[in-house]
C-alpha positions, 0 to 999 in steps of 0.5 A: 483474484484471477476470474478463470470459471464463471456461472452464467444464469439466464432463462432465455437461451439466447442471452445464455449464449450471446454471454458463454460466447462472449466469456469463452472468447475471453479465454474463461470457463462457462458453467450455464444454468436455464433458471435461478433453481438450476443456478443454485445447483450449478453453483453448489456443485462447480463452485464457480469464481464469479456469476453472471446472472439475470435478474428477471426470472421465473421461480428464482430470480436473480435476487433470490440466487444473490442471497444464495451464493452470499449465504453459501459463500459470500467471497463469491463476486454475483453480476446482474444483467437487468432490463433498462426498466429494472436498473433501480432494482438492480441498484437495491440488489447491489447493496445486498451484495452484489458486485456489479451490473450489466444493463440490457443491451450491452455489448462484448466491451462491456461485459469484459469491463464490468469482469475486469472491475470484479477482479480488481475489486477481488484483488483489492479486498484481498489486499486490504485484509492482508493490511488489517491483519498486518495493522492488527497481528503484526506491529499493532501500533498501540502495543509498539507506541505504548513503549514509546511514552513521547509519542502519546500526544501524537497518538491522541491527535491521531485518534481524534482526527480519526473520527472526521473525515479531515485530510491528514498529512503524516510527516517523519523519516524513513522508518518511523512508522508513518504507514502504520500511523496511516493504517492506524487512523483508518482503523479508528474511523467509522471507514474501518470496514471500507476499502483502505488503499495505498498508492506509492506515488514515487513508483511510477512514472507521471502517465502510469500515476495518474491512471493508477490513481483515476483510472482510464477508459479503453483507448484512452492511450497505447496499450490501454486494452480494456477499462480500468479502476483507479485507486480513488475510485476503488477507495470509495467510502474508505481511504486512500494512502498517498505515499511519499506524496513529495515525490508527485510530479507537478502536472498531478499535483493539480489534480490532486488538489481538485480531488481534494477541493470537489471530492470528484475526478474523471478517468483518463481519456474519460469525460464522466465525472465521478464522485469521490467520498473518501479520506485521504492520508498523504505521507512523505520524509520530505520536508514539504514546506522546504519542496514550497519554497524550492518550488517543487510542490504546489503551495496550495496543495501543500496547505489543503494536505496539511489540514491536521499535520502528524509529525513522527520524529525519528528514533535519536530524539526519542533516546529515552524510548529504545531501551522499552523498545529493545525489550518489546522487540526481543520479547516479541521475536524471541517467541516468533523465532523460538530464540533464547536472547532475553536481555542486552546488557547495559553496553548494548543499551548504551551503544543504542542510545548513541547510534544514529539510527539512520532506519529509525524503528524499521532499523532497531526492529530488524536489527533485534529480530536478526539478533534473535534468529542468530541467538548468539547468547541469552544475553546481547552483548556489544561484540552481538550487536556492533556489526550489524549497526550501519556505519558504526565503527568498532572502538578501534576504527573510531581514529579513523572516522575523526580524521574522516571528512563528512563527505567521506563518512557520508560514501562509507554510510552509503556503500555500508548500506548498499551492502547490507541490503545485497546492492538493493538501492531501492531498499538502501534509499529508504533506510537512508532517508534518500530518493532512489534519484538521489542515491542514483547521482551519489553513485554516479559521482562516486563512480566518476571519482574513482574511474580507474579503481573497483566498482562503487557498488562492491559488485558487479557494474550495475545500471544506476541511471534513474 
């Protein structure tokens, strides 16, 4: 949530304008109030994004006004300017509520570090219910895994582990469902209610992980204009979700490891340490153990994160699980889409149990939802479904990839792919169980290779340096 008109409430008039001051320079809107009982009106009548409020007041005090914006409306985020004397107070304010607060005196810094931690805590609640309502309304993992009878045993593992407070580290392919597992633990703990927060730890470069992970101070390096919260600490109580944690720079790793060890941390640039009282799930489609050996992940990291290990494995073990599968997703997007396709014949069926699945469920998910948007028929046959399995020849191709080399099955997977997701090689690395790295450098060798004939990518030359 973008802060853009704030309520400031303070009965001395100096304090009232030191604040508008202070947020008008910052670019924001002011409403003010002389006390609490004119804070309640203005806040009824201008419906401000954020209050600013004294605690000490006459009549109304800042604990009264608190109760009302919660009761009227309780999203609205209510910041407390307390005396040093008042501090405890305003402590106990805070658990009825309130989203944070400024202690007298305090400088213009401060004041937009304290706005700055609303927003991003705003922004942070939005998002984790977006993730509930997507964990519960869209692919509930025990109406999917249901269909799924092998994975039973996994599930129980899952909800035991949920109820401590154990670092789990959940392991399978790309596609398998390793984010929903994630979201699934956090849903069966006693954290269900606090934040649950994910970071992709292959999105990012070293220096911007590790200030999106702990945070950093103003100054702390170029560009950073204002405080900021890390993930850790935005996590507090909940659960963090280290995504694809094989793609964590060394230099992170150890830090990571004290985190997990001492439960505290400190911001970059930042000599205060903090506490940390979460969970932590780590996810990755690398094989870790193998990373240990090559000496690319940190032994001791890797044994702290595998605690209690959750292994997805991939779709082709489970050939028994997709005709329950298919029904479950036709089911599903037929009424989603308002489609007519009910049924796939058994040829279907029997091309499925033999296709690889390089996307695993992702893949089997996306490819059905598409077949019912295009409705071919109400029943799937084996023309409806063949073109859109990657790599999957058609019966009178399959000469061809008999007399293929791997190397070559593995291109023409590859460039299939980049064309089924419009030359996305972010999107591509995924279904294909790659780092963008590594798709990188197969298309630059394949480019290399034909130098003198068209363009790996199919379309125009694309940058595919990493």
């Amino acid at each position: 949530m973008m802060l853009e008109k704030i309520l400031i409430v303070d009965d001395e008039e100096v304090g009232r304008e030191y604040l508008r001051e202070i947020l008008s320079d910052a670019g924001l809107r002011t409403v003010v109030a002389r006390d609490g009982v004119e804070g309640r009106q203005r806040f009824d009548e201008e419906s401000p994004d954020a209050v600013v409020t004294d605690y000490r007041m006459p009549g109304c005090d800042g604990l009264e006004l608190l109760r009302h914006v919660k009761s009227r409306r309780p999203e609205t985020p209510v910041v407390l300017v307390s005396a040093h004397g008042e501090i405890a107070s305003a402590v106990s304010a805070m658990k009825e509520g309130a989203e944070d607060f400024l202690t007298k005196p305090f400088t213009p810094d401060d004041v937009r570090a304290a706005l700055a931690r609303v927003e991003e805590r705003s922004r942070l609640r939005a998002e984790n219910q977006h993730l509930r309502s997507e964990a519960r309304g869209g692919d509930d993992i025990d109406e999917v895994y249901r269909h799924s009878p092998m994975l039973a045993p996994l599930l129980e593992r899952a909800r035991r582990v949920a109820a401590t407070k154990a670092t789990v580290l959940i392991e399978g392919e790309t596609g398998t469902g390793k984010e929903l597992l994630a979201r699934y633990v956090h849903e069966k703990s006693d954290r269900r209610e606090a934040p649950y927060v994910r970071v992709n730890c292959a999105a990012l470069n070293p220096s911007l992980l590790e200030s999106e992970m702990f945070g950093h101070e103003r100054g702390a390096f170029t560009g950073a204009m204002q405080r900021r919260i890390g993930r850790f600490e935005l996590a507090d109580g909940g659960t963090i979700l280290l995504d694809e944690i094989g793609e964590m720079p060394m230099e992170l790793q150890a830090k990571l490891l004290r985190v997990l060890e001492e439960e505290e941390f400190e911001r970059v640039g930042g000599s205060r340490t903090r506490g940390a009282d979460l969970r932590v799930i780590a996810t990755t489609n690398r094989d870790l153990a193998m990373a240990v050996e090559e000496g690319t992940f940190r032994s001791d990291l890797y044994y702290r994160l595998n605690i209690v290990p959750l292994t997805l494995p991939a779709l082709r073990f489970r050939k028994k699980d997709i005709a329950a599968l298919v029904r479950f997703f036709l089911d599903r997007y037929r009424g989603e889409h308002g489609g007519r396709v009910r049924e796939a014949s058994d040829e279907v069926l029997d091309l499925f149990m033999t296709y690889a699945w390089p996307g695993n469920i992702r893949e089997l998910r996306n490819v059905i939802q598409r077949l019912v948007i295009l409705d071919p028929a109400e029943r799937l046959e084996e023309e409806h479904v063949r073109e859109w399995l990657l790599g999957c020849p058609a019966k009178s191709d399959l000469r061809h990839v008999v007399g293929m080399s791997l190397a070559e099955v593995e291109k023409e997977v590859i460039l299939r792919t980049l064309d089924e997701t419009d030359q996305n090689k972010t999107e591509a690395a995924k279904i294909l169980g790659l780092t963008a790295r590594t798709l990188f450098n197969k298309l630059r060798v394949y480019r290399q290779d034909e130098a003198s004939g068209p363009a790996v990518s199919r379309s125009d030359k694309e940058e595919t340096t990493a």
